[in-house]
C-alpha positions in Angstrom: 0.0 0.0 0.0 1.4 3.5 -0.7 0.0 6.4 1.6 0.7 9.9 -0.2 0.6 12.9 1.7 2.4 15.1 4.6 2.5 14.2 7.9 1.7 17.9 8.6 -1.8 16.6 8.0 -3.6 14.7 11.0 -5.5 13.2 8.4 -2.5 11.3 7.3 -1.0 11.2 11.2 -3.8 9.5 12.0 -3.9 6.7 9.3 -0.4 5.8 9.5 -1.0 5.5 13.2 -3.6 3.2 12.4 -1.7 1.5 9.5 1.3 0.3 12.2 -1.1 -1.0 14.8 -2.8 -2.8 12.6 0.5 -3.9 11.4 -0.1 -3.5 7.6 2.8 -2.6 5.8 2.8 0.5 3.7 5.1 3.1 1.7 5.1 6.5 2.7 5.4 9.0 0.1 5.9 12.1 1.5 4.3 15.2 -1.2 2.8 18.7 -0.1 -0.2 19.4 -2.0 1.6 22.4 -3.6 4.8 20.1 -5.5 2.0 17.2 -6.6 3.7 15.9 -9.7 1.2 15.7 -12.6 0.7 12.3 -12.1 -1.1 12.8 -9.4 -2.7 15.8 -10.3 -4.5 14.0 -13.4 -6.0 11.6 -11.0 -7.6 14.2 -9.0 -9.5 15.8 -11.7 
């Protein structure tokens, strides 16, 4: 599982928290909103 975001979110504190006590592995891909590559930006719209 990847988890995209900043961990100046809580949204994304929150689920990684979550993630590790559940013990499901995950990659963390650290991206401010602001730098999104336009990969990511094509998804969103």
């Amino acid at each position: 599982m990847k988890l995209v975001g900043s961990y100046t979110s809580p949204f994304v504190r929150k689920l990684s928290i979550l993630l590790l006590e559940k013990g499901i592995t995950f990659e963390f891909i650290n991206e401010l909103p602001i730098t999104r590559t336009t990969a990511w930006r094509n998804l969103t719209r």
